[in-house]
Steps between C-alpha positions, in 0.01 A plus 500: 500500500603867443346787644594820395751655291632499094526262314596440114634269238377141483315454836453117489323251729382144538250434266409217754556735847478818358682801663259776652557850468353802714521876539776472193577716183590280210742728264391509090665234283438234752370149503323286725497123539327290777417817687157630740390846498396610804390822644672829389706337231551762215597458154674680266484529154591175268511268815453174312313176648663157450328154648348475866479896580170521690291706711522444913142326492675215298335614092780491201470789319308396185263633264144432770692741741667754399280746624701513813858512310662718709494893380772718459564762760463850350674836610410659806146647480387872531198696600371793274251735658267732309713741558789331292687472893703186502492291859646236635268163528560143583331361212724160313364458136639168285359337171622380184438400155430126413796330341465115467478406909607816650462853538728778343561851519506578070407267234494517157248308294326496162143695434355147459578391853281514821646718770443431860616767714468490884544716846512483851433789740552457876337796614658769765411363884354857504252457221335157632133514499465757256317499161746601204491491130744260338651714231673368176723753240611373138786728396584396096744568277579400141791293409648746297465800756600348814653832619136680431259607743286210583082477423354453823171337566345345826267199540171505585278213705443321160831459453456752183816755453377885512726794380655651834602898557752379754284693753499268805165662589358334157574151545179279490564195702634128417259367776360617855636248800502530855898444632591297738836364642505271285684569111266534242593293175377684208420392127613785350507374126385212283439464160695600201584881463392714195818612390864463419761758735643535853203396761590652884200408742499697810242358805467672835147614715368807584362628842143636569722831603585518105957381562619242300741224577685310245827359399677692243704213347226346216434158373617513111412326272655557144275401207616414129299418162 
């Protein structure tokens, strides 16, 4: 067992009496054999799965669970009030974009293709018992203008994409939920999107007061023809 710490490179177990990892940061590049996630395990970026790697209630990751793949920690989040005031908050967001069997940061995949893109928001202690809006932001770009200023647009409860002024006061809401202590997984995407560029999906939740919290860093996803 390891508890706590780095770790990176080929991180291999017994496939038979697998190693368990908790409270660990496994670096990008790395690969995991005969290994159990447990709690607080976070994973880079192009952490590959090999045979045996499991989840701490005894499932292989396969293809009937990999709703609970474990997320990728995002940047520290922030709190916007309507007055543009940036505070300190408490809030953790994670999520990825489907790949295979796990969950990655950016992916790159043909128009044709089904995205799945997913989030996780453990809500500030100080927020619990609240009702909040869920908020999702698509910021595009075109593959040949990468450098431009992105189209934004924000999604609505039927999962429709509506031009957005970048007015934080103007988003409509993703969904309505009451928070709890417990993290929230969110479906923030499926289905195949309508056009070919640079996709950067933004999730966070608003406050009855009117301040949003979100993570800065975005889940990308990079589509070609």
């Amino acid at each position: 067992q390891i508890t706590g710490g780095v770790l990176e490179g080929n991180i291999i177990g017994d496939v038979n009496a697998p190693a368990f990892l908790e409270n660990v940061e496994i670096k990008a590049g790395s690969n995991l054999v005969g290994i159990i996630l447990g709690d607080e395990v976070k994973l880079a970026e192009d952490v590959t799965f090999g045979d045996g790697v499991q989840f701490a209630n005894g499932q292989e990751i396969t293809a009937s669970n990999d709703l609970k793949l474990p997320m990728v920690t995002l940047s520290d989040a922030i709190a916007v009030t309507t007055q543009s005031e940036i505070i300190n908050t408490d809030a953790r967001f994670s999520g990825g974009v489907l790949n295979q069997h796990r969950l990655v940061q950016s992916l790159t995949s043909p128009l044709s293709e089904l995205v799945d893109i997913r989030g996780r928001i453990e809500f500030d202690p100080t927020h619990n018992k609240q009702t909040v809006d869920i908020l999702v932001v698509l910021a595009h770009q075109s593959l040949d203008a990468v450098e431009s200023e992105p189209l934004y647009s924000m999604q609505n409860t039927e999962g429709q994409f509506l031009p957005w002024d970048g007015d934080i006061a103007s988003l409509v809401p993703f969904k309505t939920v009451e928070t709890s202590s417990e993290p929230l997984e969110v479906q923030i995407y499926r289905g195949q999107l309508d056009n070919t560029g640079v996709h950067h999906f933004y999730f966070g939740y608003r406050l009855a007061t009117g301040t949003v919290i979100y993570s800065p860093k975005n889940l990308e996803v990079i589509i070609t023809e």
